[in-house]
N, CA, C and O atoms as a CHARMM CRD file, in Angstrom:
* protein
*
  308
    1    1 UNK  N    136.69300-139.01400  81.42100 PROA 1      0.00000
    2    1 UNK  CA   136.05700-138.90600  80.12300 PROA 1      0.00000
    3    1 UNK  C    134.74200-139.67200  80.17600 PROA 1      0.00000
    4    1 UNK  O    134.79400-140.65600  80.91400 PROA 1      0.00000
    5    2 UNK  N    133.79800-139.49800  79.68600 PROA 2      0.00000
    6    2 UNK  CA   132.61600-139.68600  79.50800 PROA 2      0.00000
    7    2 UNK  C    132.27200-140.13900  78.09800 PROA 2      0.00000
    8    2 UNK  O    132.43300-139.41800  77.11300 PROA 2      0.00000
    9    3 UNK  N    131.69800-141.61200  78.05000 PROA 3      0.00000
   10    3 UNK  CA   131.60000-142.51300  76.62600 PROA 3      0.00000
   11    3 UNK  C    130.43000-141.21600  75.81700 PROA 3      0.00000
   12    3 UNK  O    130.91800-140.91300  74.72800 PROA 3      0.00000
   13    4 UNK  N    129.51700-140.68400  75.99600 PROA 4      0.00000
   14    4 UNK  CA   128.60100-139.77600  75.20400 PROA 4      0.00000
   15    4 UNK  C    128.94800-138.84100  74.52000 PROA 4      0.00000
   16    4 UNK  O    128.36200-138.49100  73.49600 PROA 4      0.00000
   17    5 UNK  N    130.39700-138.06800  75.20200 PROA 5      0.00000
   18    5 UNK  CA   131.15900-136.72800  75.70700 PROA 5      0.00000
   19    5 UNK  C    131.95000-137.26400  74.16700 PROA 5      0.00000
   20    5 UNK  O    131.87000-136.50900  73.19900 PROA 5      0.00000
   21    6 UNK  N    132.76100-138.70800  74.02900 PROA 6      0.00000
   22    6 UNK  CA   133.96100-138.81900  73.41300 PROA 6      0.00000
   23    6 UNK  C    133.08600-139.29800  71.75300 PROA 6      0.00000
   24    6 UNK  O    133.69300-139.19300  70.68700 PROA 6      0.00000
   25    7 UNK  N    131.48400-139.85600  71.83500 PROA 7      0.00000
   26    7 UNK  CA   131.34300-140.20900  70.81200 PROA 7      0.00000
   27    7 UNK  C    130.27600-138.71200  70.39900 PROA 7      0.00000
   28    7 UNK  O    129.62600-138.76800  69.35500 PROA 7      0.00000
   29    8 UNK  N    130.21000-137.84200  71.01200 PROA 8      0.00000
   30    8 UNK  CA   129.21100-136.81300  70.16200 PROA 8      0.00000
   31    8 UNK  C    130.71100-135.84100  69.52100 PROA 8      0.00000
   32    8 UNK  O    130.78400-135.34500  68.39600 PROA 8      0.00000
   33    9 UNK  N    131.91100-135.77100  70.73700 PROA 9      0.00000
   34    9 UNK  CA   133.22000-135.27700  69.77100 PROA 9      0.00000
   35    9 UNK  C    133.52900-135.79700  68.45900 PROA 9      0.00000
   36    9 UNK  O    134.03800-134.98700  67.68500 PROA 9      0.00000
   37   10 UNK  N    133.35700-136.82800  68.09300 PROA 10     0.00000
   38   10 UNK  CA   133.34900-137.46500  67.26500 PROA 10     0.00000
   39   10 UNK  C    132.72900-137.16700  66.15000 PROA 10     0.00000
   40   10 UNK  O    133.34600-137.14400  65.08500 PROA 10     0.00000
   41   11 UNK  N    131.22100-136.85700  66.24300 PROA 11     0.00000
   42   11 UNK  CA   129.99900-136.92400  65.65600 PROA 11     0.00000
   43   11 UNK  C    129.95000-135.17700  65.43000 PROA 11     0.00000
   44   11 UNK  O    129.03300-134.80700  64.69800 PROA 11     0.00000
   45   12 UNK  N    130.89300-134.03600  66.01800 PROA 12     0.00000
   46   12 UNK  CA   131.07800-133.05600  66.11000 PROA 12     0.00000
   47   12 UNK  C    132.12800-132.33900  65.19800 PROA 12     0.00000
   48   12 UNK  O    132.07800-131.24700  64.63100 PROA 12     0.00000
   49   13 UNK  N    133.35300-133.56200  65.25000 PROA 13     0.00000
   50   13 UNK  CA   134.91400-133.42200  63.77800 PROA 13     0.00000
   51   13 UNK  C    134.40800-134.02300  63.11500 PROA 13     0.00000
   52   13 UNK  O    135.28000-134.25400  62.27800 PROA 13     0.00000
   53   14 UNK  N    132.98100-134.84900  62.60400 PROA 14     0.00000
   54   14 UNK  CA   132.92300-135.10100  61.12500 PROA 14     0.00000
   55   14 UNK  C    131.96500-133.58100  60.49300 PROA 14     0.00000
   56   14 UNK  O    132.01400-132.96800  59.42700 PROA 14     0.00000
   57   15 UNK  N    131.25900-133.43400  61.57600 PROA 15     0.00000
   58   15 UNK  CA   130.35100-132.03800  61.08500 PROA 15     0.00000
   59   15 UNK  C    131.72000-130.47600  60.80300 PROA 15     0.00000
   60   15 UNK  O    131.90200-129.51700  60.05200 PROA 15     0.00000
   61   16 UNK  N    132.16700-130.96500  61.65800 PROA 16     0.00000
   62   16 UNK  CA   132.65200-129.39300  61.25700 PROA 16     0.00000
   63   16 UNK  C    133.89900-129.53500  60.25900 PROA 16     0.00000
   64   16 UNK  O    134.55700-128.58800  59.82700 PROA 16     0.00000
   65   17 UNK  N    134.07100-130.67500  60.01800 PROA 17     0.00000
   66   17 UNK  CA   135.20300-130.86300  58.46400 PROA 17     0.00000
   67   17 UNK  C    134.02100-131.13800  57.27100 PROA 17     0.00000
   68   17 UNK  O    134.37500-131.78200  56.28300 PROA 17     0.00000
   69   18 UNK  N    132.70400-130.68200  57.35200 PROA 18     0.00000
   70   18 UNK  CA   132.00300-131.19400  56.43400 PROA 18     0.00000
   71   18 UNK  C    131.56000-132.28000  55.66500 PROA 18     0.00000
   72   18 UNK  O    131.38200-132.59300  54.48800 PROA 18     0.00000
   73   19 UNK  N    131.44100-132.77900  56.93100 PROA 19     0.00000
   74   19 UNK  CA   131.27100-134.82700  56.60400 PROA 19     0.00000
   75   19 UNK  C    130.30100-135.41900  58.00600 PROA 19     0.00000
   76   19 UNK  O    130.09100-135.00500  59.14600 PROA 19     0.00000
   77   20 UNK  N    129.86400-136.63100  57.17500 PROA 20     0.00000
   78   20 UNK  CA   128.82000-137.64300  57.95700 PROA 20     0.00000
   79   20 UNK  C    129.58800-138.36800  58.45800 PROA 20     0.00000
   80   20 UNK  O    130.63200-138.47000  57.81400 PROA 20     0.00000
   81   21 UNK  N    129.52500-139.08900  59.58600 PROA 21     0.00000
   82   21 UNK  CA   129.95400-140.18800  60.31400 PROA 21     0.00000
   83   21 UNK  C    130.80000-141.01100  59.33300 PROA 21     0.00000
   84   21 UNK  O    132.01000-141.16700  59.49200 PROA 21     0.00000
   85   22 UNK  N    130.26800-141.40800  58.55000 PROA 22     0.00000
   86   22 UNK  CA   130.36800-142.55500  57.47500 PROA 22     0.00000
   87   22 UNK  C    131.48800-141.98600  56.72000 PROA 22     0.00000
   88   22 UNK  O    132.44600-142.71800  56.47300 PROA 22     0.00000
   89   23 UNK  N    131.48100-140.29400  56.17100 PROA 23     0.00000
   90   23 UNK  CA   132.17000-139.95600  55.08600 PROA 23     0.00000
   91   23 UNK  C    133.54100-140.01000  56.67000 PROA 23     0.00000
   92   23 UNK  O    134.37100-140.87000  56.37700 PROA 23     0.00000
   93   24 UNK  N    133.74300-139.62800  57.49400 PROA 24     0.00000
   94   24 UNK  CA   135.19200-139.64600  58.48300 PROA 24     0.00000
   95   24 UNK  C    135.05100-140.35900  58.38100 PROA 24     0.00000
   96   24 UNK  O    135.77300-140.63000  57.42200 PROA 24     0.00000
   97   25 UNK  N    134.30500-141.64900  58.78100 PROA 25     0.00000
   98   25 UNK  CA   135.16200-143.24200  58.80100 PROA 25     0.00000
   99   25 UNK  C    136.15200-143.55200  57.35600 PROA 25     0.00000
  100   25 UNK  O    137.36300-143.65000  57.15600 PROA 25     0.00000
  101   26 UNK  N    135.23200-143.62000  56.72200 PROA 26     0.00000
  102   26 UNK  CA   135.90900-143.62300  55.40900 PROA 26     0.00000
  103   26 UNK  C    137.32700-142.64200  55.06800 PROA 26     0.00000
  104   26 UNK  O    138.38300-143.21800  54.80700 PROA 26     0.00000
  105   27 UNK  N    137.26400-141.26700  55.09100 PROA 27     0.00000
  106   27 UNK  CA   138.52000-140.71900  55.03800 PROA 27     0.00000
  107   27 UNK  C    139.48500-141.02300  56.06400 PROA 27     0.00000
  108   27 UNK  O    140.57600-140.45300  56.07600 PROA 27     0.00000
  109   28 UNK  N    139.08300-142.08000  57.12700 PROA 28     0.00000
  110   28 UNK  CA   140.35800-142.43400  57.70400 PROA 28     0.00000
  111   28 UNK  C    140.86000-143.98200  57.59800 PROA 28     0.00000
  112   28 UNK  O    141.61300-144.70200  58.25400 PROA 28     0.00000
  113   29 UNK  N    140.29900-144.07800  56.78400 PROA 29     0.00000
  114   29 UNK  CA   140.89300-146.04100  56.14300 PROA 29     0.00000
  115   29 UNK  C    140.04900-146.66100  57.15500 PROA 29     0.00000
  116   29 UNK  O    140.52400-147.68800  57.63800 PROA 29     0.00000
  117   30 UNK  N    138.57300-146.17900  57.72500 PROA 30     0.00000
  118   30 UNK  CA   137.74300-147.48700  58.41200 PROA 30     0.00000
  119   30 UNK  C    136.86400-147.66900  57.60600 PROA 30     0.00000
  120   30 UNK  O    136.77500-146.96400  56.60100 PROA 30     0.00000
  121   31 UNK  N    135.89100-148.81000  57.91600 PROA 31     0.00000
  122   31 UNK  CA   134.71200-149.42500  57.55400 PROA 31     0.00000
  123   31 UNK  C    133.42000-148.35000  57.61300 PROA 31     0.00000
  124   31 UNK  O    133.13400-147.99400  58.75500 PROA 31     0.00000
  125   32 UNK  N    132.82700-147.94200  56.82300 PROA 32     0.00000
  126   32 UNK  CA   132.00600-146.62800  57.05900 PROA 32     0.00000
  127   32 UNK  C    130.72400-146.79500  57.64500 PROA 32     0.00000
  128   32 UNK  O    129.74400-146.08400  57.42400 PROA 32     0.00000
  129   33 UNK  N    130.80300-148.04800  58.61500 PROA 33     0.00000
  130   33 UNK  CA   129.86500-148.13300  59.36000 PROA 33     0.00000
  131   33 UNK  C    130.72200-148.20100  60.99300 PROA 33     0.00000
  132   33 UNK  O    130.17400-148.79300  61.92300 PROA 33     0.00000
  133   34 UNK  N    132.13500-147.50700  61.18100 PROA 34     0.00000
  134   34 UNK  CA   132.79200-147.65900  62.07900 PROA 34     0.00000
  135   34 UNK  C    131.65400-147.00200  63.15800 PROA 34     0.00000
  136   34 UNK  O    131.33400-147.74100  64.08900 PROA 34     0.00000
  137   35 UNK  N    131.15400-145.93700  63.10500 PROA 35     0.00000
  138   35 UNK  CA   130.63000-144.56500  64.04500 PROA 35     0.00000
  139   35 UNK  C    129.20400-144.63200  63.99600 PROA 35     0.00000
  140   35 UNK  O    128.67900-143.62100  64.46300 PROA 35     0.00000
  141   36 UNK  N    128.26400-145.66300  63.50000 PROA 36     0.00000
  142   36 UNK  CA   127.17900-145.81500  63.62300 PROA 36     0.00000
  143   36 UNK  C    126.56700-145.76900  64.75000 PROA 36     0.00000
  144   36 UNK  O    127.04100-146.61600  65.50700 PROA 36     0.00000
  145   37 UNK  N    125.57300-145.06000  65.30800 PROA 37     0.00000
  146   37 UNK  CA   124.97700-145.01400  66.38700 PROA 37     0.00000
  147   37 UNK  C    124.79500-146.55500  67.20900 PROA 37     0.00000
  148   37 UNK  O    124.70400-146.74400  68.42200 PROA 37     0.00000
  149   38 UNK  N    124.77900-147.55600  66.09700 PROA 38     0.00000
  150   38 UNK  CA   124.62100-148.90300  66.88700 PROA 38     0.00000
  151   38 UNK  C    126.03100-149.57200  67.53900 PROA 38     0.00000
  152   38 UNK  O    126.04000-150.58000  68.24400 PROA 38     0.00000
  153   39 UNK  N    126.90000-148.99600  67.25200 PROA 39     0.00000
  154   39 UNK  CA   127.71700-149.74900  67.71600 PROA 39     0.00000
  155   39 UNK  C    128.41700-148.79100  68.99900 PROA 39     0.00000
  156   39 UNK  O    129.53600-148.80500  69.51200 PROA 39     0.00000
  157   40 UNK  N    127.65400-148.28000  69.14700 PROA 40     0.00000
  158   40 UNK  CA   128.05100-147.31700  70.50500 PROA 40     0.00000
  159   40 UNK  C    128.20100-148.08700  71.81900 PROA 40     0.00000
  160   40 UNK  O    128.90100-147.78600  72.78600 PROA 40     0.00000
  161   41 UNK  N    127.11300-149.52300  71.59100 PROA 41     0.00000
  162   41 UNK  CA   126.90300-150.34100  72.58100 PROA 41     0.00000
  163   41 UNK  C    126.42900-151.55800  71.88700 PROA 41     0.00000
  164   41 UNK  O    125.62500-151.83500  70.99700 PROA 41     0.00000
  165   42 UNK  N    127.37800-152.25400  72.77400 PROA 42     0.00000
  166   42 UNK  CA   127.15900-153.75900  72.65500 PROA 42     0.00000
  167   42 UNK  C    125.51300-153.98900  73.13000 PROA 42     0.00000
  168   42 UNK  O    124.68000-153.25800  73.66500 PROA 42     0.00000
  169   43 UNK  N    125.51400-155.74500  72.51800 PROA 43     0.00000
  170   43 UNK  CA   123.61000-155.81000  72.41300 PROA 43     0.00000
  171   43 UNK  C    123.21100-155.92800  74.18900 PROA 43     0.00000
  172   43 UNK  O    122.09700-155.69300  74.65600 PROA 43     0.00000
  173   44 UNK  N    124.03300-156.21200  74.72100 PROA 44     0.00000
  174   44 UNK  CA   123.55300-156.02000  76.16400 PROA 44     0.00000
  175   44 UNK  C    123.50900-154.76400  76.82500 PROA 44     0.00000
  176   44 UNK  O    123.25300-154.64300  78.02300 PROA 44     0.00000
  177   45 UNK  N    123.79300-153.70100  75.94200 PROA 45     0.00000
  178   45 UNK  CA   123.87900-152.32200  76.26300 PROA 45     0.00000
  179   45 UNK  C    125.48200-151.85400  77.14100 PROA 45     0.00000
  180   45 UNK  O    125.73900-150.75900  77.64200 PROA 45     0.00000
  181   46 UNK  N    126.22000-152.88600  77.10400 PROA 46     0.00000
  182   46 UNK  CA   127.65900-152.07600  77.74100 PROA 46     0.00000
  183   46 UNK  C    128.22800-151.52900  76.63900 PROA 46     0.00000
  184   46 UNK  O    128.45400-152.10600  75.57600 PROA 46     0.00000
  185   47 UNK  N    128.59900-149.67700  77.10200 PROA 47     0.00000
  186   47 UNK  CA   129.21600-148.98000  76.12400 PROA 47     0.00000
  187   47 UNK  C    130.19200-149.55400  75.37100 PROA 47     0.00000
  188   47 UNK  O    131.01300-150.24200  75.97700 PROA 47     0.00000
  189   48 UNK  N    130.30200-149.43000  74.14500 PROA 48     0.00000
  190   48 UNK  CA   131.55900-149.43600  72.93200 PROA 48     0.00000
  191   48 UNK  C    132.56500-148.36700  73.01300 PROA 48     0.00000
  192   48 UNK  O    132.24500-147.18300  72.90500 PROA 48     0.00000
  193   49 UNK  N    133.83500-148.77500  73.20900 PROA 49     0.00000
  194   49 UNK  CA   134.45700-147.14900  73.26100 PROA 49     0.00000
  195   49 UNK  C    135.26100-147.11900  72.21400 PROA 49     0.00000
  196   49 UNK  O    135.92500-148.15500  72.16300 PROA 49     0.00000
  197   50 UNK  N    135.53600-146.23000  71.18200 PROA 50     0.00000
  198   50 UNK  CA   136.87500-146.45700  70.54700 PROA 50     0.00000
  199   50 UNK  C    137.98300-146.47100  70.64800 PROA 50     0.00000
  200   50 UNK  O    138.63800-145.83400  71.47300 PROA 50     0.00000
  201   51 UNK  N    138.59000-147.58300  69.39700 PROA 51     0.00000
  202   51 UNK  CA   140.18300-147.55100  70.18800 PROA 51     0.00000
  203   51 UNK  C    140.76400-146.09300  69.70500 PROA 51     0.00000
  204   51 UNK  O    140.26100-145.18700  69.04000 PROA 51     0.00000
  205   52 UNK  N    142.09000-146.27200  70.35400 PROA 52     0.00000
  206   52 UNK  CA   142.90700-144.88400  70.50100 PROA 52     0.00000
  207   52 UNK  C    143.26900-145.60100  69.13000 PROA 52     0.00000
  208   52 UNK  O    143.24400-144.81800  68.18100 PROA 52     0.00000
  209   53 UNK  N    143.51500-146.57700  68.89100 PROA 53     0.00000
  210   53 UNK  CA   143.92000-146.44900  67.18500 PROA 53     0.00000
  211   53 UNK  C    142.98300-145.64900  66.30600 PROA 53     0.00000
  212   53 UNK  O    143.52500-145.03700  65.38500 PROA 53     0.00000
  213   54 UNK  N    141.52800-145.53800  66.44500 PROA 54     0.00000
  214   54 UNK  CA   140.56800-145.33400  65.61500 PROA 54     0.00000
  215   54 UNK  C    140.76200-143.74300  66.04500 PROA 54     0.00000
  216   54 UNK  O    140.76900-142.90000  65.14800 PROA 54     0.00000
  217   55 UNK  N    140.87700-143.45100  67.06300 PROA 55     0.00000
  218   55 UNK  CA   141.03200-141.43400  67.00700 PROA 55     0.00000
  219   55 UNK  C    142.32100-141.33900  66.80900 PROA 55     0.00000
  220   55 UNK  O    142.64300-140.28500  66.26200 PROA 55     0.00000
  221   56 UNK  N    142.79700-141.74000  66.94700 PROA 56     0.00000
  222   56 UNK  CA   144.07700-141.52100  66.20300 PROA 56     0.00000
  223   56 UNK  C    143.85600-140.66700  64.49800 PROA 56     0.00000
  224   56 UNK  O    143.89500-139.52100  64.04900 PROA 56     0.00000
  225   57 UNK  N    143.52600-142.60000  63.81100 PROA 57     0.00000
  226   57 UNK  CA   143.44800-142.45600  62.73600 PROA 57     0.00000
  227   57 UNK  C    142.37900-141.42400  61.93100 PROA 57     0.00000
  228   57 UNK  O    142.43300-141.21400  60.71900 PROA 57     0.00000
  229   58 UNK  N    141.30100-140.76400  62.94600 PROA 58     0.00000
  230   58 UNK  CA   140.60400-139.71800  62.33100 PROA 58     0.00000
  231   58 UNK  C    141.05800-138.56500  62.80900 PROA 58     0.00000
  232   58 UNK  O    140.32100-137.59200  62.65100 PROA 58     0.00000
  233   59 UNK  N    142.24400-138.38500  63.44100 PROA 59     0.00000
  234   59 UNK  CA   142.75700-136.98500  64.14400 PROA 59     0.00000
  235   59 UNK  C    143.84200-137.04200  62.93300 PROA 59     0.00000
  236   59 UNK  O    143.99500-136.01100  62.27800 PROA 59     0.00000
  237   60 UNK  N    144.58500-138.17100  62.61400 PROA 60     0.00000
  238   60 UNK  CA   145.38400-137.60100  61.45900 PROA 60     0.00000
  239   60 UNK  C    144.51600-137.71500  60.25600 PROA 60     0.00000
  240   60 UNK  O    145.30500-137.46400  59.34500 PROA 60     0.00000
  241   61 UNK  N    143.46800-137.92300  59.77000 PROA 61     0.00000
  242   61 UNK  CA   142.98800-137.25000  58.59600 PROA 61     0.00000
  243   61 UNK  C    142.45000-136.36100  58.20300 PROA 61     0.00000
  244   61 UNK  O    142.12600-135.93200  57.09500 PROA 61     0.00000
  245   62 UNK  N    142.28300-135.86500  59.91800 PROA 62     0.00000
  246   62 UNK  CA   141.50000-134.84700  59.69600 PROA 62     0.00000
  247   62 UNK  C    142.60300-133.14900  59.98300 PROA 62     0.00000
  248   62 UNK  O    142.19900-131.98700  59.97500 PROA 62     0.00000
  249   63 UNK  N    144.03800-133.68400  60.20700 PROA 63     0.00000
  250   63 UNK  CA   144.68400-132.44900  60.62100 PROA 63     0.00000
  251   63 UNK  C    143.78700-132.09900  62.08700 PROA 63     0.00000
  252   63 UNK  O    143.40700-130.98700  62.45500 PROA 63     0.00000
  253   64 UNK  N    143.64800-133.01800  62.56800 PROA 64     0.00000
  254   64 UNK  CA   143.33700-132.12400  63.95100 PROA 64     0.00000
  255   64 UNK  C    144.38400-132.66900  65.28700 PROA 64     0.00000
  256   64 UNK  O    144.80500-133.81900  65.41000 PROA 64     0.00000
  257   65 UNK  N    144.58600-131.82100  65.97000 PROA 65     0.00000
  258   65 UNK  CA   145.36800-132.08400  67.30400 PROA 65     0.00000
  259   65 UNK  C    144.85900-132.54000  68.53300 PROA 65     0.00000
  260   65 UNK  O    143.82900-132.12800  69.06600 PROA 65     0.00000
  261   66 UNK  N    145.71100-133.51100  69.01400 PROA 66     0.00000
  262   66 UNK  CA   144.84300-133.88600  70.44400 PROA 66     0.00000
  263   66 UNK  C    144.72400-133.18900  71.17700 PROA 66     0.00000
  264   66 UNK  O    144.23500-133.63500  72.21500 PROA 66     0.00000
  265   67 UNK  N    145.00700-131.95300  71.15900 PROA 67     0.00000
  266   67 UNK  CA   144.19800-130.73300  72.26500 PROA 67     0.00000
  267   67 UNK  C    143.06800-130.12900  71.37100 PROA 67     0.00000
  268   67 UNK  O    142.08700-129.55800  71.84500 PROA 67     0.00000
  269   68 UNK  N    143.30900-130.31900  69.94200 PROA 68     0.00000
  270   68 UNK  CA   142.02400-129.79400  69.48200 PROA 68     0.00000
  271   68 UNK  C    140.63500-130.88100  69.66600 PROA 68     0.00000
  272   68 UNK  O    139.58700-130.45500  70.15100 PROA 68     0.00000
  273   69 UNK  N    140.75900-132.06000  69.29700 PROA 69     0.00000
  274   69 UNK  CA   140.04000-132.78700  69.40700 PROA 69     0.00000
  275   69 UNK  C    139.60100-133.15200  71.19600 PROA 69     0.00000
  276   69 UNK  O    138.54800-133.67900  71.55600 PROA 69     0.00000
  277   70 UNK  N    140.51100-132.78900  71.92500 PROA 70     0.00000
  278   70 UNK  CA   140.26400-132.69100  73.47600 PROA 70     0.00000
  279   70 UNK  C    139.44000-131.57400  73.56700 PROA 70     0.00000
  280   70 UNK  O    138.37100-131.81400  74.12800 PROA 70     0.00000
  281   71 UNK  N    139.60800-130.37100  73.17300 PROA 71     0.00000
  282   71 UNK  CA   138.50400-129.41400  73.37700 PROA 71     0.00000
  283   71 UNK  C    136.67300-129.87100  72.74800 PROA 71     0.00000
  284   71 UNK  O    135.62900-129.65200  73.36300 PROA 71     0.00000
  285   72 UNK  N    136.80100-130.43100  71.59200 PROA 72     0.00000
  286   72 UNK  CA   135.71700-130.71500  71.23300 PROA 72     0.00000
  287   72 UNK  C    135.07300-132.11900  71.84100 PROA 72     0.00000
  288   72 UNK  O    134.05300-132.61800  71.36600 PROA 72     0.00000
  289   73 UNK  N    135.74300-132.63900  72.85900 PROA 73     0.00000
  290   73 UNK  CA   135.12100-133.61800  73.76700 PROA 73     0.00000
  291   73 UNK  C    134.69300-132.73800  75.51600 PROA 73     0.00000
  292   73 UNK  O    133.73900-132.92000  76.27300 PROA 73     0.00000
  293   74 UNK  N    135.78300-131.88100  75.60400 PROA 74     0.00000
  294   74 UNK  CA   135.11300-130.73800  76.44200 PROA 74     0.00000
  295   74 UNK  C    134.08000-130.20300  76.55400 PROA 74     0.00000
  296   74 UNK  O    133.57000-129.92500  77.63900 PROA 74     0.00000
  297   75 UNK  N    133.50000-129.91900  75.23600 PROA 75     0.00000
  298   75 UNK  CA   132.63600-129.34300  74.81300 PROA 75     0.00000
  299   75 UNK  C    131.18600-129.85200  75.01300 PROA 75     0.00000
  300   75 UNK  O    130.19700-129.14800  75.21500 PROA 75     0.00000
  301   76 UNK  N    131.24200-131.25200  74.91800 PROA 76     0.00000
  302   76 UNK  CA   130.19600-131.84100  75.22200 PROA 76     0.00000
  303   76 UNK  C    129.98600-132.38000  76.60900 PROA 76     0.00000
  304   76 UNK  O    129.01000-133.10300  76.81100 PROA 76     0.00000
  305   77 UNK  N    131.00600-132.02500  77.79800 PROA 77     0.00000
  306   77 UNK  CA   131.08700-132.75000  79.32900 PROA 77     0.00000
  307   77 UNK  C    129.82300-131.33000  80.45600 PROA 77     0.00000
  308   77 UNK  O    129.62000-131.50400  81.65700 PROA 77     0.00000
């Protein structure tokens, strides 16, 4: 998996459920600055990855499946 691959999937299930970064963080009980482009990487520039708690928690709000949400990280490799 590829850190770009797993955060544009990301940035890909808030667009196609009709939502901003901010509005999925929020519909999944995070801080709606969870998915901000800045926190992709720490200030020394080593990638940020999310936890499997955090896709988790936006795969169940969003009704999506981990093969669905696996395809839309496919998508971007």
């Amino acid at each position: 998996m590829e850190h770009h691959a797993l955060w544009a999937a990301i940035e890909r299930l808030a667009q196609d459920k009709g939502l901003s970064c901010s509005g999925l963080a929020k519909l999944s009980g995070l801080d709606a600055t969870t998915f901000n482009k800045s926190k992709q990487f720490s200030p020394d520039g080593t990638p940020r990855w999310p936890s499997c708690n955090t896709v988790a928690k936006i795969m169940i709000a969003t009704h999506t499946t981990p093969l669905e949400f696996a395809e839309l990280i496919m998508r971007e490799l």
